[in-house]
Steps between C-alpha positions, in 0.01 A plus 500: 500500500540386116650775244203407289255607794657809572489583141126398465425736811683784381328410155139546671574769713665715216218480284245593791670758590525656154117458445444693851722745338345506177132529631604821729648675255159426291273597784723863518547540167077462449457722829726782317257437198193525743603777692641708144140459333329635807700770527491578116122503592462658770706790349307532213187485703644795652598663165135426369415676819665797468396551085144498628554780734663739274227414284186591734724823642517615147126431434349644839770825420324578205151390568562814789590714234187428297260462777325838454418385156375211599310706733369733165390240355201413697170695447376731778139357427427185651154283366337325743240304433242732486269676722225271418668192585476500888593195736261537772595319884134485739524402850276212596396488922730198632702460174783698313438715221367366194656587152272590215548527146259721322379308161691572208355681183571593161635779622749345780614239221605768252675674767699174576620505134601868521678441807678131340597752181631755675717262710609341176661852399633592797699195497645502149602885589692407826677197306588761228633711759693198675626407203647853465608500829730181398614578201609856720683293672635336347631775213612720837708222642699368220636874492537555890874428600548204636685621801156628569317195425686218676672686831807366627376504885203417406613127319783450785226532726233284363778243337602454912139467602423241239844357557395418845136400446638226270754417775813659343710698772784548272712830350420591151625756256253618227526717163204637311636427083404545156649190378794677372560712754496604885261724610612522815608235755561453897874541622674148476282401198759266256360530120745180481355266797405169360142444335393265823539733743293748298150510399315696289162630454341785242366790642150643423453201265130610419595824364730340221840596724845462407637548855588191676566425926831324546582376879787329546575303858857522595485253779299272345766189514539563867136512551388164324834321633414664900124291434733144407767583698342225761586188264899596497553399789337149458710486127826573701419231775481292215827581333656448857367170562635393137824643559515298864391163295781580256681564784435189687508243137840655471613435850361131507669380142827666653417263847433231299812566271701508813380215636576275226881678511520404885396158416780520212700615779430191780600285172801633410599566874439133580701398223788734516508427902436133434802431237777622753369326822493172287862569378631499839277275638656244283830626564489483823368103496787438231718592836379230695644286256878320634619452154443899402635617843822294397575709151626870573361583171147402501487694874648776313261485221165469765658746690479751227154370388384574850653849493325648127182364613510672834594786308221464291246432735647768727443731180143390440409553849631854483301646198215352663580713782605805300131503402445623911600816359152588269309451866747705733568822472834692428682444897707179369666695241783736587593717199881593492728642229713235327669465131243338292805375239674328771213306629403402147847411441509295806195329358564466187876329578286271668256430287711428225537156577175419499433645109860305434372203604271492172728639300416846524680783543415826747646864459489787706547850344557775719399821340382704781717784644326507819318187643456590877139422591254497801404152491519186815791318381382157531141526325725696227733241473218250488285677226790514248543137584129406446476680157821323404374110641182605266704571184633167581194330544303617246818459244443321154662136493613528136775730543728605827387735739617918410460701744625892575452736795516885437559778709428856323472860621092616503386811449399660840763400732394142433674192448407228235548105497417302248487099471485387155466118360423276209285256644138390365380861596125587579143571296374859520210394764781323716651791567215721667491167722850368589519773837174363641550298817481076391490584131757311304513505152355200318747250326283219427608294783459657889804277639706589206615769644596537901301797701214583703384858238683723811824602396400780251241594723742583773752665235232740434411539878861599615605727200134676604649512870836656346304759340577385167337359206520130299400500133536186265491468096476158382406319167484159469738256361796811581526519824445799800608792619434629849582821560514673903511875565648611825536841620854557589616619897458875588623686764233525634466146539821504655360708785221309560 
């Protein structure tokens, strides 16, 4: 598959998966909204609710008090309508009774208007007296205590029976105020809760009041998030089906990264494999030649020929088959104790040669008191080797090759070995790279320098497998520096 697909896909799945995202958390954020407003309502409902009652319990307590007035205030004589107005019922045979109304006269009419007056004034007396009755009321309860007026039991009670009529089955706390301060309050009541998780409503608002209702729900949050709690669970499926398609974008640009390395790899393989074979192969048919068999020297000089590239395909055949090591586990290495300085001394005597060859030069600067580490000697051997055929490699044509190898004491029984050189060194986002498996650092031209992208990448393998550490600083134009930590032999490793 193209990059350019891959990054169109990811592209179009990205942004649908951030509108999902963004339309859930606007569907829970308006729920919360929706289920705050009825709750605000239905609590005030219930607030509302509870005013009322106080209200009518303080009306029908003094409306007991004053009932025998009431009573007084009614005559003891009641007018009919008169002796001579009579509404007569006659049976009739067969039939029910039939109702008769004597005929009026002028002296049934003026008894209608007596009666219609005296009605009149018997009304306006019993609204005076109503109004008295009010205005009683109202002058006796604006100096009753409140305690007596609104009773604690008596709100708690009807605030948890409107509470529950207007579907609220929550805990409350409730103080009875005078807008400066507490009356008196339930235990648990916080003065300091925030504003929307209290509400508010004035008590005996008719009578011109000061005394206000405050409720406050302490598990309000908990309530409104129990009634939304269902859509979390579709948010977080979500959120884990993004974080698999990051997952999965990441994994296939790192697949296709690593196949275009392996296909780096069959390139450079094939031409690193290819250059030797054809080397001898000529050599060998230069053999077959009478005239070349004849001269000692040119035998001589094949001779060697054949030898350096059998070396050097024997060598290239070998890191291939160091890289057997990432797949296998640890059985093929044997860790003993042996004298790190002498091996890299060994290596280095060797390897001077090599850095001579162009002019170079190659130190070794033993600085370390005790160099006796747990490491398999060969692979050892081989991974000071491969960081030191890098430094040659990668080493700037414009001036000769400088290379030094350091061995320091570490803090915490370890031991320290650094490879340092002056060759055409490596950019910052090289160097987070150069340890990946088929990664070789770019130089403009991929034959230009020899290598299938393995040797660091089994450096880093086997100084893992010795329990150690690799660490590199480079900047470019100024060369490298590699630097291994190994922790040194104990006794106990001398035991085991």
């Amino acid at each position: 598959m193209k990059k350019s697909i891959i990054w169109l896909l990811t592209v179009v799945m990205g942004i649908t998966f951030c509108a999902l995202l963004y339309f859930q958390i606007m569907y829970l954020e308006n729920m919360i909204k929706m289920r705050e407003s009825q709750f605000s309502e239905s609590a005030m409902r219930a607030l509302y609710g509870t005013v009322g009652l106080l209200e009518r319990q303080e009306t029908l307590h003094f409306l007991e008090k004053d009932i025998n007035m009431l009573d007084r205030s009614y005559g003891s004589d009641e007018r009919g309508l008169g002796s001579g107005t009579m509404l007569m019922a006659q049976p009739q045979a067969g039939r029910g009774p039939i109702i008769t109304f004597p005929q009026p006269t002028e002296n049934v009419a003026k008894r209608y208007q007596d009666l219609q007056e005296t009605i009149k004034n018997q009304y306006i007396y019993q609204s005076g007296l109503l109004n008295e009755v009010i205005l009683s009321i109202l002058y006796d309860a604006s100096h009753r205590p409140v305690m007596e007026r609104a009773d604690s039991a008596l709100i708690r009670n009807t605030l948890t029976i409107e509470l529950e009529n207007n579907g609220l089955s929550v805990p409350f706390n409730f103080a009875v105020t005078d807008k400066k301060n507490i009356i008196y309050s339930t235990p648990g009541y916080d003065p300091d809760m925030n504003e929307k998780q209290m509400y508010t409503a004035r008590l005996f608002p008719n009578a011109d009041s000061h005394y206000e209702l405050k409720v406050e729900f302490p598990t309000k949050s908990n309530y409104i998030f129990s009634s939304v709690r269902f859509v979390i669970p579709t948010l977080a499926l979500t959120l884990l089906l993004l974080a698999i398609f990051i997952f999965t974008m990441i994994l296939a640009f790192r697949q296709k990264k690593l196949g275009e390395m392996k296909s780096d790899f069959i390139n450079n393989m094939t031409h690193e494999l290819k250059t030797p074979i054809s080397t001898i192969s000529l050599a060998a048919q230069m053999l077959n030649d009478d005239s070349v068999r004849k001269s000692p020297e040119t035998l001589h000089h094949l001779s060697e020929v054949i030898n350096a590239e059998s070396k050097r395909l024997r060598f290239q055949v070998e890191k291939v088959l160091q890289m057997s090591v990432f797949d296998n586990s640890n059985n093929a290495i044997t860790l003993t104790a042996v004298d790190a300085n002498k091996i890299i001394a060994g290596v280095v005597s060797t390897f001077k040669i090599k850095v001579e060859r162009f002019g170079g030069s190659l130190r070794f600067y033993n600085g370390a008191d005790e160099a006796t580490v747990m490491v398999d000697e060969m692979q050892f051997t081989n991974v000071i080797f491969s960081l030191l055929d890098n430094a040659v490699k990668y080493r700037n044509e414009e001036v000769p090759p400088q290379l030094e190898v350091t061995t320091s004491d570490e803090e915490g029984n370890r031991l320290r070995i650094s490879i340092r050189d002056n060759g055409i060194g490596m950019k910052k986002e090289d160097l987070k790279k150069i340890f990946d498996k088929f990664y070789r650092v770019h130089t403009g031209n991929r034959h230009d320098v020899k290598g299938f992208g393995l040797g660091l990448a089994y450096v880093k393998r086997m100084v893992s497998i010795f329990h150690g550490t690799i660490g590199v600083e480079s900047e470019l134009g100024k060369g490298s520096t590699f630097t291994i930590t190994l922790p040194l032999k104990t006794r106990g490793d001398e035991e085991d």
